[in-house]
Backbone as CSV, one residue per row, in Angstrom:
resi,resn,N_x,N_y,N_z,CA_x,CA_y,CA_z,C_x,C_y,C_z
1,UNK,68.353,-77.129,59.155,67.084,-77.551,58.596,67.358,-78.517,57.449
2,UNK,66.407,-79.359,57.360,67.042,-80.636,55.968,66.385,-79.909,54.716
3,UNK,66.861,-80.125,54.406,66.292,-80.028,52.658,64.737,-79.801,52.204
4,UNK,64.307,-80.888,52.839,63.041,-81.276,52.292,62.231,-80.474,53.437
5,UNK,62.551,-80.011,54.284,61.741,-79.226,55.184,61.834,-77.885,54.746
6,UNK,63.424,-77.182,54.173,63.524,-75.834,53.874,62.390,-75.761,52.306
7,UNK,62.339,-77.054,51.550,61.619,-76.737,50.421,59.866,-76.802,50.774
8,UNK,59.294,-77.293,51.695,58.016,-77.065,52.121,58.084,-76.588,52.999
9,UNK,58.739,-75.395,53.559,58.624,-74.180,54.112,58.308,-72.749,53.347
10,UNK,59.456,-73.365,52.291,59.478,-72.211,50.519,57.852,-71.944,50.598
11,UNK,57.559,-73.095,49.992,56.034,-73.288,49.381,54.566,-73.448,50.288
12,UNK,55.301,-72.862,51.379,54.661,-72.818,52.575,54.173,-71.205,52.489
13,UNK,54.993,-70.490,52.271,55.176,-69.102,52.600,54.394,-68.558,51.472
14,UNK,55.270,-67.067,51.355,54.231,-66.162,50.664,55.209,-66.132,49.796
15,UNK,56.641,-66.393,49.704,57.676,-66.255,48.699,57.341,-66.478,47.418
16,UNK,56.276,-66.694,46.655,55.735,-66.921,45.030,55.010,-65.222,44.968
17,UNK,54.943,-64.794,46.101,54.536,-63.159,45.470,54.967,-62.177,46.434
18,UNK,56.013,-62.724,47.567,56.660,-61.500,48.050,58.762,-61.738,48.118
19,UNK,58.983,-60.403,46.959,60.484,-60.826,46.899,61.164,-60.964,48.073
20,UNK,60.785,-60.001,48.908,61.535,-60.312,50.598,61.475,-61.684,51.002
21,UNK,60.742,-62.142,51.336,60.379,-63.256,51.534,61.548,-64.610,51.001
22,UNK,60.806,-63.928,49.294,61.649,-65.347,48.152,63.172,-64.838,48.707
23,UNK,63.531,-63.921,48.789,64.934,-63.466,48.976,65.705,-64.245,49.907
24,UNK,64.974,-64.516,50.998,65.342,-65.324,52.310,65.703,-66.641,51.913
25,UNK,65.405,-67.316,50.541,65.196,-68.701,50.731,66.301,-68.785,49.539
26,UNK,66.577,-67.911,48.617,67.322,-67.916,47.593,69.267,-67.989,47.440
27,UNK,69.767,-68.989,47.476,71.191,-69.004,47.265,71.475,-67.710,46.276
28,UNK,72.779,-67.493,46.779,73.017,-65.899,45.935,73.425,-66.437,44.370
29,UNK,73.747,-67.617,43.879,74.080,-68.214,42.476,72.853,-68.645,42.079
30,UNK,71.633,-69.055,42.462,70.545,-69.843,42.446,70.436,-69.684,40.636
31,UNK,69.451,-70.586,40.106,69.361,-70.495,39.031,67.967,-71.526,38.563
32,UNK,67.532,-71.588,37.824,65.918,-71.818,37.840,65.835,-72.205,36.577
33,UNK,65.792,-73.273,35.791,65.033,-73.451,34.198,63.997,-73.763,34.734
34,UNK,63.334,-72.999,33.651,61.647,-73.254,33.847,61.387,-73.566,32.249
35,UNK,60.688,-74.785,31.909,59.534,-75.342,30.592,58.428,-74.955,31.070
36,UNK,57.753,-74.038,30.939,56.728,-73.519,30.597,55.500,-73.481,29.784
37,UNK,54.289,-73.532,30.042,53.510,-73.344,28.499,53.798,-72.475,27.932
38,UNK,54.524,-71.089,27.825,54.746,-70.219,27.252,56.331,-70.345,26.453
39,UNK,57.187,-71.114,27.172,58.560,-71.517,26.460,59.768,-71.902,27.525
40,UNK,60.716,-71.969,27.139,61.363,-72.153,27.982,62.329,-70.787,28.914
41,UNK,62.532,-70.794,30.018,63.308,-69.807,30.595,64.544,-69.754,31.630
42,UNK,65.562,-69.664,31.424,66.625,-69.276,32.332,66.686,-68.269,33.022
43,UNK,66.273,-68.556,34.519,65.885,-67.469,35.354,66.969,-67.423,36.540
44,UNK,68.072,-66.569,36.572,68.310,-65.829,37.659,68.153,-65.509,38.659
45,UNK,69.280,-64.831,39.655,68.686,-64.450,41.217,67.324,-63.928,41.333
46,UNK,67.842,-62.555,40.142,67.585,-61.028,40.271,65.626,-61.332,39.327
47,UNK,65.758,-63.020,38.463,64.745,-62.783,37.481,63.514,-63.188,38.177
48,UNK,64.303,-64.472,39.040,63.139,-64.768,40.266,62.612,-63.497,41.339
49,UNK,63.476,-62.810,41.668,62.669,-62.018,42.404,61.973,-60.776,41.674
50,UNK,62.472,-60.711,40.645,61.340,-59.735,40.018,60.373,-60.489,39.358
51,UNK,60.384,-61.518,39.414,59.068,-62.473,39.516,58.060,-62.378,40.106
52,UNK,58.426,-62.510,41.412,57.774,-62.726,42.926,57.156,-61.148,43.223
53,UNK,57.673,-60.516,42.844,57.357,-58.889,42.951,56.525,-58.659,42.360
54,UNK,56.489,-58.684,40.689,55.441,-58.926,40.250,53.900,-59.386,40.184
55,UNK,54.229,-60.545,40.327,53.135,-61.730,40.773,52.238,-61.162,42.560
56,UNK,53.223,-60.547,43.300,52.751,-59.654,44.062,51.689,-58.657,44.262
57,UNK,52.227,-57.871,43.012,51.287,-56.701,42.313,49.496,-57.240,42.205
58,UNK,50.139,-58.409,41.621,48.002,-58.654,40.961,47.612,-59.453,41.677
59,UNK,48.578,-60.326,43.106,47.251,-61.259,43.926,47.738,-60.864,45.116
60,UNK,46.658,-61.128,45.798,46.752,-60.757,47.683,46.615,-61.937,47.822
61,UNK,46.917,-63.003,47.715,47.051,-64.237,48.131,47.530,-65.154,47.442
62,UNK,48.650,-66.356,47.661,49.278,-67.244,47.136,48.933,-68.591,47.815
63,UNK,48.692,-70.035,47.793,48.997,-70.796,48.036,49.575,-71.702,47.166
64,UNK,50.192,-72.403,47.624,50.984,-73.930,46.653,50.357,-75.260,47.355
65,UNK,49.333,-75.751,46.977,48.802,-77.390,47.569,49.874,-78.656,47.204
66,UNK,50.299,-79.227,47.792,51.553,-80.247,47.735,50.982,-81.038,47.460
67,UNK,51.130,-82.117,46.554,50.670,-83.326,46.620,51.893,-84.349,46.366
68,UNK,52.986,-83.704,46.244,54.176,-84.992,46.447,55.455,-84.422,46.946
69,UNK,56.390,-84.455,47.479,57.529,-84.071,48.175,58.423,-85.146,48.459
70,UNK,59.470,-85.377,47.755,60.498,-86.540,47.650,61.854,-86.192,47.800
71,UNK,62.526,-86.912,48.635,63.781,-86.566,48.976,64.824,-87.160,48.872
72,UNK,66.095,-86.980,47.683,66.941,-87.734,46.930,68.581,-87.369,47.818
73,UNK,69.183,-87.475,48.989,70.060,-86.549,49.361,69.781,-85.280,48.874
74,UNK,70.538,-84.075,48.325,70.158,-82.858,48.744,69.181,-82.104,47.889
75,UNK,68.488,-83.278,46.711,67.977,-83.072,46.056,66.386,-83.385,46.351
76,UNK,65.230,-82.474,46.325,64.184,-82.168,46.446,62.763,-82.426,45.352
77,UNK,61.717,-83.385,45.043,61.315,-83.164,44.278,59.838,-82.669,44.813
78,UNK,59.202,-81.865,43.982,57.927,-81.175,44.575,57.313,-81.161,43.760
79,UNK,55.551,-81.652,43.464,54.945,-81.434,42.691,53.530,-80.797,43.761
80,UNK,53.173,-79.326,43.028,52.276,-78.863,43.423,51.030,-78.062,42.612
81,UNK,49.869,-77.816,43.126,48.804,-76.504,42.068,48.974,-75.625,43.298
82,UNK,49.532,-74.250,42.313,49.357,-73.118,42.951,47.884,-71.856,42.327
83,UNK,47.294,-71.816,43.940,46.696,-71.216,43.342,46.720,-70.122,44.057
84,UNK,46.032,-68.966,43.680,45.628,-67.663,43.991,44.467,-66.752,44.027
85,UNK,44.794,-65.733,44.892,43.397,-64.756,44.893,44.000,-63.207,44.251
86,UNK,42.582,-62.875,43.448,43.794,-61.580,42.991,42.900,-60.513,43.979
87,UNK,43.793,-58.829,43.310,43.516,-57.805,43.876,41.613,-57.840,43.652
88,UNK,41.569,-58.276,42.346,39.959,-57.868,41.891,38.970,-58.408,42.442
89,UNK,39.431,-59.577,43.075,38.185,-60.484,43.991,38.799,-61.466,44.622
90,UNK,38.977,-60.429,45.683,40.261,-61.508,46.568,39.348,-62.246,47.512
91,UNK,37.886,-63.063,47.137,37.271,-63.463,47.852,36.999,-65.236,47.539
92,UNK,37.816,-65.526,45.992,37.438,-66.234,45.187,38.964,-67.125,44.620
93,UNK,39.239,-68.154,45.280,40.692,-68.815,44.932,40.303,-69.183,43.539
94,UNK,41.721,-69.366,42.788,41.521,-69.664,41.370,42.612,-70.575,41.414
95,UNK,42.831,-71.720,40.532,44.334,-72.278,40.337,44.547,-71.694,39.066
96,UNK,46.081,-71.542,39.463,47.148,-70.700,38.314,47.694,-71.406,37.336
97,UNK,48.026,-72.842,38.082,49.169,-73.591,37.011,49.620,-75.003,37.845
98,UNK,49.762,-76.367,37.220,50.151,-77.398,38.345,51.916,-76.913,37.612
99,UNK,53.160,-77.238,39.016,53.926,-77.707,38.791,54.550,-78.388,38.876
100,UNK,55.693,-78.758,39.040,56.932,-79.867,38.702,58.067,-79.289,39.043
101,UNK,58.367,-79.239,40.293,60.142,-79.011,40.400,60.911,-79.960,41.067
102,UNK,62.556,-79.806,40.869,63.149,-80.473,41.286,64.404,-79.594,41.793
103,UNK,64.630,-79.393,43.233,65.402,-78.080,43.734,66.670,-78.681,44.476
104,UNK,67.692,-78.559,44.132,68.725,-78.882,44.927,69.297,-77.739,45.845
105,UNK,69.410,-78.587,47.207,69.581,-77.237,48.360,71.045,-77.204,48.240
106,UNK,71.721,-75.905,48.681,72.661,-76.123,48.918,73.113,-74.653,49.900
107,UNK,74.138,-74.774,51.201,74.261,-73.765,52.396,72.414,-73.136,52.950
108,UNK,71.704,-74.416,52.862,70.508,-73.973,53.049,69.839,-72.888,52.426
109,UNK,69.979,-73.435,50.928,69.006,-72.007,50.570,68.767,-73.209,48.986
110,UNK,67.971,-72.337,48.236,67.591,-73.099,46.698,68.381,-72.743,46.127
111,UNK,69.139,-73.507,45.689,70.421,-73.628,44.592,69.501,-73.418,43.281
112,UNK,69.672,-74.845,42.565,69.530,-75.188,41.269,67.883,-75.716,41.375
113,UNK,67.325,-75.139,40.332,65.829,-75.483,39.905,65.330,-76.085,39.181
114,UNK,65.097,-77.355,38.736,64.503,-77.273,37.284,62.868,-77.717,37.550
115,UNK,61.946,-76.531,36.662,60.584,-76.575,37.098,60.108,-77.026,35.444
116,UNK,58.839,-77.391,35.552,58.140,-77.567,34.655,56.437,-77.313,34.945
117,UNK,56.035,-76.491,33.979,54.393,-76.190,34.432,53.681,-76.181,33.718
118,UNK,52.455,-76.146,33.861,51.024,-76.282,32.963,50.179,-76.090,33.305
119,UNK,49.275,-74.897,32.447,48.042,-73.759,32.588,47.186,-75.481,33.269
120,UNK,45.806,-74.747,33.817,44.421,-75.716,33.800,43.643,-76.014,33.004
């Protein structure tokens, strides 16, 4: 699979709120800076999927809307709004946050991350 197909497959899926899922797509070194509105973070195998687990808990539904997908050799850039439905009114999409990543694949899975995001 190329690159740019395994990364809009990622963001295709349910992998932003189910760890099984994210697990499938995750290099076992993977590693993730995230700039944040809240600060900055160095996130891990183990930090991403207790992420995804989390984020699990409070929505029954995930999407990521793409609006750019660029492909540098094995390097990936994606800008998307993810939004969601939670447990409390899973009848009613909300957006969560636009982001900004840039994912380098590597043995077909997400290596290296660097994301950047911002509330609505």
């Amino acid at each position: 699979m190329s690159p740019k197909k395994l990364v809009q497959d990622f963001y295709k899926s349910d992998a932003l709120i189910n760890s099984e899922i994210m697990n499938t797509f995750l290099h076992p070194d993977v590693l993730l800076d995230w700039n944040s509105s809240t600060g900055f973070k160095h996130m891990k195998r183990q930090d991403i999927l207790d992420l995804a687990k989390e984020l699990g808990k409070a929505y029954v539904r995930s999407k990521a809307r793409i609006s750019h997908l660029l492909k540098e050799g094995d390097q990936i850039a994606v800008r998307y709004s993810h939004y969601i439905k939670t447990i409390e009114n899973p009848r009613e999409e909300m957006l969560l946050a636009h982001f900004m990543v840039i994912w380098e694949v590597k043995d077909n899975q997400l290596y290296r991350g660097f994301q950047l995001s911002q509330l609505p």
